[in-house]
N, CA and C of each residue as an Amber inpcrd file, in Angstrom:
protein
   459
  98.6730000  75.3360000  81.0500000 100.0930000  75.2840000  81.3400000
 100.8160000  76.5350000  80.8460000 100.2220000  76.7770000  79.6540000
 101.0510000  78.3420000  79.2190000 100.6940000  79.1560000  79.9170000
  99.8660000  79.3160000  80.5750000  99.0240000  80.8670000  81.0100000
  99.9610000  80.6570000  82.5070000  99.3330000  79.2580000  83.1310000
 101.0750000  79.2100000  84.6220000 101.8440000  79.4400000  84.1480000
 103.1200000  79.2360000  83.3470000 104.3850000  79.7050000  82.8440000
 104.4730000  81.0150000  82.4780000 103.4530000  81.8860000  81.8150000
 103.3410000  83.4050000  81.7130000 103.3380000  84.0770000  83.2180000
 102.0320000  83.1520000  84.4010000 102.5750000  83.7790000  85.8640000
 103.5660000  83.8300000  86.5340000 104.2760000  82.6100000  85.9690000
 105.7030000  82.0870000  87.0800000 106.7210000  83.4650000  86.4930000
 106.6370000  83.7030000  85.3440000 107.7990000  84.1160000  84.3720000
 107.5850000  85.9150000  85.1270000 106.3810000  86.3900000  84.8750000
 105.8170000  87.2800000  85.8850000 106.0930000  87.4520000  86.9920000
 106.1640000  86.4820000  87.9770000 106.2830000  86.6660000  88.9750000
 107.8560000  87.1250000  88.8250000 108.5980000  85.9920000  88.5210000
 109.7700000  85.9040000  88.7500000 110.7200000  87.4160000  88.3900000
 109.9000000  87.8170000  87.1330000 110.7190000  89.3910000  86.9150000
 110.1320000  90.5670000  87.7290000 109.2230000  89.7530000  89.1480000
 108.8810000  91.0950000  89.6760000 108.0990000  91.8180000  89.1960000
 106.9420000  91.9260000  88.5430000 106.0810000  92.5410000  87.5120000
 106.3720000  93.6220000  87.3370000 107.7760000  94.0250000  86.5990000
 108.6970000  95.3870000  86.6150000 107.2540000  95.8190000  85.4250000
 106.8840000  94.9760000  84.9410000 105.9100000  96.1520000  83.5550000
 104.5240000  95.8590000  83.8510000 103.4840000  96.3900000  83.3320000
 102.6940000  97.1030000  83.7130000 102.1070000  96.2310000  83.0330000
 102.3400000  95.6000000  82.0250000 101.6360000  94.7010000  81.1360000
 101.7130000  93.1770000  81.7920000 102.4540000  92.7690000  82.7260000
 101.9760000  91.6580000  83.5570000 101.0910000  91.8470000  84.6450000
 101.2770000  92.8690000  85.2480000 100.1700000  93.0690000  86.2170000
  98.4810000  93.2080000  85.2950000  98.7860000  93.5100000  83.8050000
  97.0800000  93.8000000  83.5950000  96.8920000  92.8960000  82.8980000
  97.9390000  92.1360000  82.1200000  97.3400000  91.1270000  81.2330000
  96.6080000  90.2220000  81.4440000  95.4850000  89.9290000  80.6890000
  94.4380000  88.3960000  81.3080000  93.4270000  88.7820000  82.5740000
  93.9330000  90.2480000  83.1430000  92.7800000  90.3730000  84.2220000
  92.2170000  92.0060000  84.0690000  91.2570000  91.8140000  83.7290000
  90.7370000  93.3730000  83.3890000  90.3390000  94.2070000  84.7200000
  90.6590000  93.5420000  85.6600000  90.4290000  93.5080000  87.7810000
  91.1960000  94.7590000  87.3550000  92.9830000  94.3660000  87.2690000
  93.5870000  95.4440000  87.8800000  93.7450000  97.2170000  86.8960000
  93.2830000  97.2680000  85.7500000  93.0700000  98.0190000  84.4590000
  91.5380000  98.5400000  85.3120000  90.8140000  97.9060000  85.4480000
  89.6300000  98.7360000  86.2300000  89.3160000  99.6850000  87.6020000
  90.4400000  98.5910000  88.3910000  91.2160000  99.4810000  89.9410000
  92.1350000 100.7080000  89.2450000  92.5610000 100.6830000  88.1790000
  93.4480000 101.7690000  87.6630000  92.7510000 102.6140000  87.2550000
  91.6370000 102.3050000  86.5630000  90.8460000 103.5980000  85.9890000
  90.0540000 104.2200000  87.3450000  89.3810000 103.1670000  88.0560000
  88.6530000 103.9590000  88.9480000  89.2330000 104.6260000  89.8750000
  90.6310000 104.3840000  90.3300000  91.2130000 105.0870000  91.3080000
  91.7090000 106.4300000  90.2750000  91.7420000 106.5300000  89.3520000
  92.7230000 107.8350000  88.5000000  90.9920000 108.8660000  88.5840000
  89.5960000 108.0720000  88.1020000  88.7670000 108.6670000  88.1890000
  88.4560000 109.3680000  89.6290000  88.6890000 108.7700000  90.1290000
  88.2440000 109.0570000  91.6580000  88.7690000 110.3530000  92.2240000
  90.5320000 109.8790000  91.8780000  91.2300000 111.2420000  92.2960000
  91.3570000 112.6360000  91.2660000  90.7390000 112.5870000  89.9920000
  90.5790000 113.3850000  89.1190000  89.2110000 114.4210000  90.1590000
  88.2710000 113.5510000  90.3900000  87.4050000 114.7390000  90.7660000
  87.4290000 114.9800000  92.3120000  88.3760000 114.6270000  92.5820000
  88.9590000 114.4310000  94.4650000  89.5020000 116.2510000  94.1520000
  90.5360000 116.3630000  93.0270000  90.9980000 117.0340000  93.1360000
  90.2580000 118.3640000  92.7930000  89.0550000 118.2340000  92.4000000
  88.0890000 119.4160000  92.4800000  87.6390000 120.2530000  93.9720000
  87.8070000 119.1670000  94.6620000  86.9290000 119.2990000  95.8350000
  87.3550000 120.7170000  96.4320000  86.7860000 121.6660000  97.1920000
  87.2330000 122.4300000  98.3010000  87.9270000 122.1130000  99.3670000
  89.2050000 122.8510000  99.6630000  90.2080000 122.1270000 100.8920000
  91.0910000 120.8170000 100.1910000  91.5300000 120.3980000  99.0500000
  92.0400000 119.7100000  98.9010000  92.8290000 120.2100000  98.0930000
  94.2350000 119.9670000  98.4690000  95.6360000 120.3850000  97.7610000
  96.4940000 118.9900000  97.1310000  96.6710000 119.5550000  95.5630000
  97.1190000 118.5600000  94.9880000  98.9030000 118.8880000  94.9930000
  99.7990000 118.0740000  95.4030000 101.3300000 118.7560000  94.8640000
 101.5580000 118.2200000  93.5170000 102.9990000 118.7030000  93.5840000
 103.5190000 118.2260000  92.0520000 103.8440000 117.1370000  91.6520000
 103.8610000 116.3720000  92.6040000 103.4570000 114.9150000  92.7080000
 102.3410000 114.0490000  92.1920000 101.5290000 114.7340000  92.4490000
 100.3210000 113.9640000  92.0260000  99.4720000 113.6560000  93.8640000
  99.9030000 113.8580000  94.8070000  99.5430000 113.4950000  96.2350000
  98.0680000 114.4760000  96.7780000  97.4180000 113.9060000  96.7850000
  96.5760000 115.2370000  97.4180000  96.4510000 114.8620000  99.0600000
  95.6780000 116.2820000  99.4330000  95.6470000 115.9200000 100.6990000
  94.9810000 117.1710000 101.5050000  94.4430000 116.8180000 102.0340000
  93.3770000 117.8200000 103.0050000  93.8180000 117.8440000 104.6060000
  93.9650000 118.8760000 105.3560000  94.2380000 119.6410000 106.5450000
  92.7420000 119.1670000 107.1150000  93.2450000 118.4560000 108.1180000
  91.6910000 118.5650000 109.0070000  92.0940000 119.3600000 110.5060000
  93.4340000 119.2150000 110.7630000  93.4540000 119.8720000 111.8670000
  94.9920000 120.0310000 112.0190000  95.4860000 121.1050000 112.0470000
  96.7900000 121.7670000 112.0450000  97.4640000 121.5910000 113.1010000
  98.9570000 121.3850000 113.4770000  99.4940000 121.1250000 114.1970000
 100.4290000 122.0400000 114.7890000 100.8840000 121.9700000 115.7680000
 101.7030000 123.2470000 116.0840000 103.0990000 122.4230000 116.7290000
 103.5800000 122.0100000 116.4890000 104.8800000 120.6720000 117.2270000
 105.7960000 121.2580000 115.8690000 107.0810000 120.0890000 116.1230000
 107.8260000 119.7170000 114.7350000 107.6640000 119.3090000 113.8580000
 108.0100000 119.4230000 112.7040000 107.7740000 119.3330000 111.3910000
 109.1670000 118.2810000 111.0620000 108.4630000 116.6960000 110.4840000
 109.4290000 115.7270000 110.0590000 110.4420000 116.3520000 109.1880000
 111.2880000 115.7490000 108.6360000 111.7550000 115.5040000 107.4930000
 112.1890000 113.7790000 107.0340000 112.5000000 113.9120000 105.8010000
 112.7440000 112.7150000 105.3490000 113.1550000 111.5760000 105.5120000
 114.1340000 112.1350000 106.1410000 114.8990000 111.3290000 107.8240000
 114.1990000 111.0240000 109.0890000 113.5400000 111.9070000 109.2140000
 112.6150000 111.2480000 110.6930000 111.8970000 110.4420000 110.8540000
 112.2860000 110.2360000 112.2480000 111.1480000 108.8730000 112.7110000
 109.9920000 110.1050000 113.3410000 108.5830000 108.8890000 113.3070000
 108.0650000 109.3960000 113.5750000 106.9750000 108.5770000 113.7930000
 105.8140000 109.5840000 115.1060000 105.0400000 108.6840000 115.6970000
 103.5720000 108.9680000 115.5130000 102.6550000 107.9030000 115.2240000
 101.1700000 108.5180000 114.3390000 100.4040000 107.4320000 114.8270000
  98.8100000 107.7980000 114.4600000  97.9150000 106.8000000 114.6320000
  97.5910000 107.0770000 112.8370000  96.8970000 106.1230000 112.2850000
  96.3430000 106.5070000 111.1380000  95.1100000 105.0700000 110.5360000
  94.4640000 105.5610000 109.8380000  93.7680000 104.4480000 109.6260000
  93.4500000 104.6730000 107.6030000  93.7850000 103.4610000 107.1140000
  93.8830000 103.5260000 105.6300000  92.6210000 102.9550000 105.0620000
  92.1200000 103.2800000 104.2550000  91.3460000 102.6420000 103.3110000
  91.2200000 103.6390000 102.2590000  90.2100000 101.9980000 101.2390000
  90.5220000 102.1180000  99.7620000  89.3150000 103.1960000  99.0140000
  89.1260000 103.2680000  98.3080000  88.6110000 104.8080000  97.9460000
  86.8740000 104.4270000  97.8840000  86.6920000 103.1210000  97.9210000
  85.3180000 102.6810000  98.5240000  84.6940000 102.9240000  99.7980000
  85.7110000 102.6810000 100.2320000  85.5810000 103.0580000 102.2990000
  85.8450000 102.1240000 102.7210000  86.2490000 101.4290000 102.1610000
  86.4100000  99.7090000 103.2920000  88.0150000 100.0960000 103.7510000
  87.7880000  99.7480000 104.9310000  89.1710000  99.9420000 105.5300000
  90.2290000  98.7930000 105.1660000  91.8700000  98.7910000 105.1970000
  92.8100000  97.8200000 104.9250000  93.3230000  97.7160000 105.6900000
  93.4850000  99.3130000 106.7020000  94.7980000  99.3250000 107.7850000
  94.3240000 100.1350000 108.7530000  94.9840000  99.5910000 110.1480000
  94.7370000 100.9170000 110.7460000  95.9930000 100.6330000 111.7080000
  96.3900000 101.8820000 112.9240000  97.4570000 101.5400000 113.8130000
  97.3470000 102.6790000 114.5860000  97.6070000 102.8140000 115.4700000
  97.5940000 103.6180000 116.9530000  98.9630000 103.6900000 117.2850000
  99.5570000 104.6370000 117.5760000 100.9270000 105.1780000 118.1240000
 102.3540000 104.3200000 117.5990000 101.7620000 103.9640000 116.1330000
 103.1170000 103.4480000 115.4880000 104.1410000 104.3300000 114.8490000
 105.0530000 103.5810000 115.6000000 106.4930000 104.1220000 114.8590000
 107.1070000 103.7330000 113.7460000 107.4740000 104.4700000 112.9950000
 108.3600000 104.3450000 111.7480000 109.4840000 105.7530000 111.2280000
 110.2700000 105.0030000 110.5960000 110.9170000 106.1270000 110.0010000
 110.1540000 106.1580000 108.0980000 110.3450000 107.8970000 107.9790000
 110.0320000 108.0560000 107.2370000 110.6880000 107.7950000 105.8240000
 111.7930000 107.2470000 105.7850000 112.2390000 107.2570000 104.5080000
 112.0250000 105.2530000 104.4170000 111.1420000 104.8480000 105.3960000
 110.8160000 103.5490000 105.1820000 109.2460000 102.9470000 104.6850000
 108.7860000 104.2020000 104.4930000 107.6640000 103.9310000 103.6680000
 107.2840000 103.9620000 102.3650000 105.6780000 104.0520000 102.1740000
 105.5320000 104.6530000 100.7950000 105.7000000 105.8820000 100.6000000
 106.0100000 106.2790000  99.2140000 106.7140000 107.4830000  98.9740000
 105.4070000 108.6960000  99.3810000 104.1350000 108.1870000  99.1070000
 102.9570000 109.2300000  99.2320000 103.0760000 109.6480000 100.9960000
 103.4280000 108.6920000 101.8390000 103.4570000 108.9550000 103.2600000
 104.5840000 110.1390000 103.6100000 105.8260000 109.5670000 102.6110000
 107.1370000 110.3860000 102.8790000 106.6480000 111.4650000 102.9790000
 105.9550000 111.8340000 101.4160000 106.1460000 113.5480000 101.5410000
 104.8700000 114.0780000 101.8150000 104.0990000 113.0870000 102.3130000
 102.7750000 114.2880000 102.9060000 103.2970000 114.6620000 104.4080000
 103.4520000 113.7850000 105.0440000 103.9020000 113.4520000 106.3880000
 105.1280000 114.3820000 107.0260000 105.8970000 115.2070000 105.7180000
 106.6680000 116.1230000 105.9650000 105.9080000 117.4360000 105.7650000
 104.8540000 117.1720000 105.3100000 103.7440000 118.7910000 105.1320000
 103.4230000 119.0780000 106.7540000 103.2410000 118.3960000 107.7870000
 102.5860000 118.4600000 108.6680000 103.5390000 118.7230000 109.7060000
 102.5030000 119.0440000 110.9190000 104.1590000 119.7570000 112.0810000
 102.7230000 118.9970000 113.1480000 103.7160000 117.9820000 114.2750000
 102.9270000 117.4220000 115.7840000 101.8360000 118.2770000 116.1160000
 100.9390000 117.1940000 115.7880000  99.4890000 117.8170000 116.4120000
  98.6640000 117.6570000 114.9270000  98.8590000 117.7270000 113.5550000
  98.2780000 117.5610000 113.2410000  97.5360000 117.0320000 112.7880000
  96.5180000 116.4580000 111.8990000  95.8920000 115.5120000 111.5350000
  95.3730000 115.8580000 109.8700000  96.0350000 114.9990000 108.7960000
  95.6870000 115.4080000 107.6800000  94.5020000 113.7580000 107.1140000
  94.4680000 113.7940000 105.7230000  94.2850000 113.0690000 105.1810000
  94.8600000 113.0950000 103.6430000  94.9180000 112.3040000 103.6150000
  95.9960000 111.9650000 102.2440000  95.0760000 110.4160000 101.2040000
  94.9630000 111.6620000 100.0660000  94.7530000 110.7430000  98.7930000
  95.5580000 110.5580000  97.9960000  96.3430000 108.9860000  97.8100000
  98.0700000 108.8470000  97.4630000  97.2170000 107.7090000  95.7930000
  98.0950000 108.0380000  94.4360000  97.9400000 107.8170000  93.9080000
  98.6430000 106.4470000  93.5890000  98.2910000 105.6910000  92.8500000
  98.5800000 104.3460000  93.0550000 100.8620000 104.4710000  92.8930000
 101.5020000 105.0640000  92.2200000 102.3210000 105.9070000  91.7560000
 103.0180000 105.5900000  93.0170000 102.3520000 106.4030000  93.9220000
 103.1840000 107.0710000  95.2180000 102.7890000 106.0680000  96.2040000
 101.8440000 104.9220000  95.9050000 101.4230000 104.0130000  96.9920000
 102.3940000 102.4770000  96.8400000 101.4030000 101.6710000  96.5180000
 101.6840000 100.5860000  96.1910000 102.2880000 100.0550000  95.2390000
 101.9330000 101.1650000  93.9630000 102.4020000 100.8890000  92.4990000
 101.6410000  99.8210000  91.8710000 102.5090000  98.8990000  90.9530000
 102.1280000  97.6220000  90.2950000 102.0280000  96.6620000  90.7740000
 102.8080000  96.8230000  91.8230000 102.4770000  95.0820000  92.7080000
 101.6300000  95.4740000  93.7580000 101.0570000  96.0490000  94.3850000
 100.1290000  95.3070000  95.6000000 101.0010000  95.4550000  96.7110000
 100.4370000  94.5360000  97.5050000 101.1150000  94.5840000  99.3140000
 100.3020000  93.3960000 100.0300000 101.1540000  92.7080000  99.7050000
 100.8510000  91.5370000 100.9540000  99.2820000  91.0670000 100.7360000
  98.9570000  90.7620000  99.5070000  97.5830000  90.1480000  98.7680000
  96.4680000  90.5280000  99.5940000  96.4640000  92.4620000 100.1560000
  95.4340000  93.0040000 100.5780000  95.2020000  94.5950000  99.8240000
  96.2200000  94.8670000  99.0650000  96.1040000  96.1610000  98.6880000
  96.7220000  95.4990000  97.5170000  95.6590000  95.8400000  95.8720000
  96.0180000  95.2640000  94.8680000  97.0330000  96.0680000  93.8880000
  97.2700000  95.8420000  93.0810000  98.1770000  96.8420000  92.4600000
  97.1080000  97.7750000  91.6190000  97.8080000  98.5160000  91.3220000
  96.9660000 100.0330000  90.9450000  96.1370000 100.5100000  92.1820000
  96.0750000 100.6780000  92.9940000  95.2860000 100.7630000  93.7840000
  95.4390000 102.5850000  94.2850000  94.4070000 103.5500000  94.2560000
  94.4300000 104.3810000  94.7670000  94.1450000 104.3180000  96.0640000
  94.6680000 105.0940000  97.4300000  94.2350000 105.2650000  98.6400000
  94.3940000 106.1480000  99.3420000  93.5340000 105.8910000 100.6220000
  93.0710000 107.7050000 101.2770000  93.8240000 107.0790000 102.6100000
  94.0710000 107.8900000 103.5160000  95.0850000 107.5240000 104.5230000
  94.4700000 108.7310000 105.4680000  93.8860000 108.8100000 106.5340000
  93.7110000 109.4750000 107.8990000  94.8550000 109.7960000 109.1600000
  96.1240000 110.2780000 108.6720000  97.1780000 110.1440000 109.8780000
  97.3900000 111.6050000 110.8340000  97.2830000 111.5440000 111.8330000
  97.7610000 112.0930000 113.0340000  99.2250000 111.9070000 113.4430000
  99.5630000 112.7400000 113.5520000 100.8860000 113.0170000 113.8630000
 101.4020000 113.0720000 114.9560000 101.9280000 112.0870000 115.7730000
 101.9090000 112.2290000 117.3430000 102.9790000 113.0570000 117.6390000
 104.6340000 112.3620000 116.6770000 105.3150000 113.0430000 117.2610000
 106.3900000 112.8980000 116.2300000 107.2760000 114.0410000 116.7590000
 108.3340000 113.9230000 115.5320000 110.0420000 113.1650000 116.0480000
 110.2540000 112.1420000 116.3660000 111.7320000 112.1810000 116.8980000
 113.0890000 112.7150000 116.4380000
């Protein structure tokens, strides 16, 4: 009964701290280390640019169109998964505006100009954060993102 009343109480403040999302489950403290490990030696790699963010992200194929900004909508295929390889997401010619996502999408997604195709390793920070997403992407979670850039409106 205490340990439900510690979740409800959790839930209820939104797991604003970091210490409800890890307490009692060493799951999400282990998704945290392995995704920080992961992108520690990600960021060794050749062709991969880290910003001041913490966002990395690799050029697979350069674009020659418009270049978003923060404000733009914009139109992409992309397919997500978690730093294992198992895929979470994928989508074909979806639209969104950019200041309606995660923050790692915002500002990679403004690196790129129509036509191109990057990939993006978004740190849990710039992704999901502490809570998760819809009990498929856990909290802490590092992820790699494959997006094409169809178009810029």
């Amino acid at each position: 009964m205490k340990k439900l009343f510690k979740m409800l109480c959790c839930a209820l403040m939104g797991l604003f701290t970091a210490g409800c999302a890890t307490e009692g489950g060493s799951d999400y403290q282990k998704i945290k280390e392995e995704g920080e490990a992961f992108l520690r030696e990600n960021a060794k790699k050749s062709g991969v640019t880290v910003t001041t963010s913490g966002l990395q992200y690799e050029v697979l194929k350069e674009g020659t169109g418009k270049q978003p900004t923060a404000a733009s909508t914009v139109r992409c295929d992309y397919v997500g998964t978690f730093i294992n390889g198992k895929t979470f997401d994928k989508g074909t010619d979806v639209e969104f505006p950019l200041n309606g996502v995660i923050r790692g999408w915002t500002e990679g997604l403004q690196l790129m100009k129509e036509g191109a195709k990057y990939r993006f390793y978004i740190p849990f920070q710039l992704g999901y954060g502490t809570f998760g997403a819809g009990g498929v992407i856990p909290p802490y979670a590092a992820l790699i993102f494959e997006v094409t850039l169809l178009e810029v409106k």
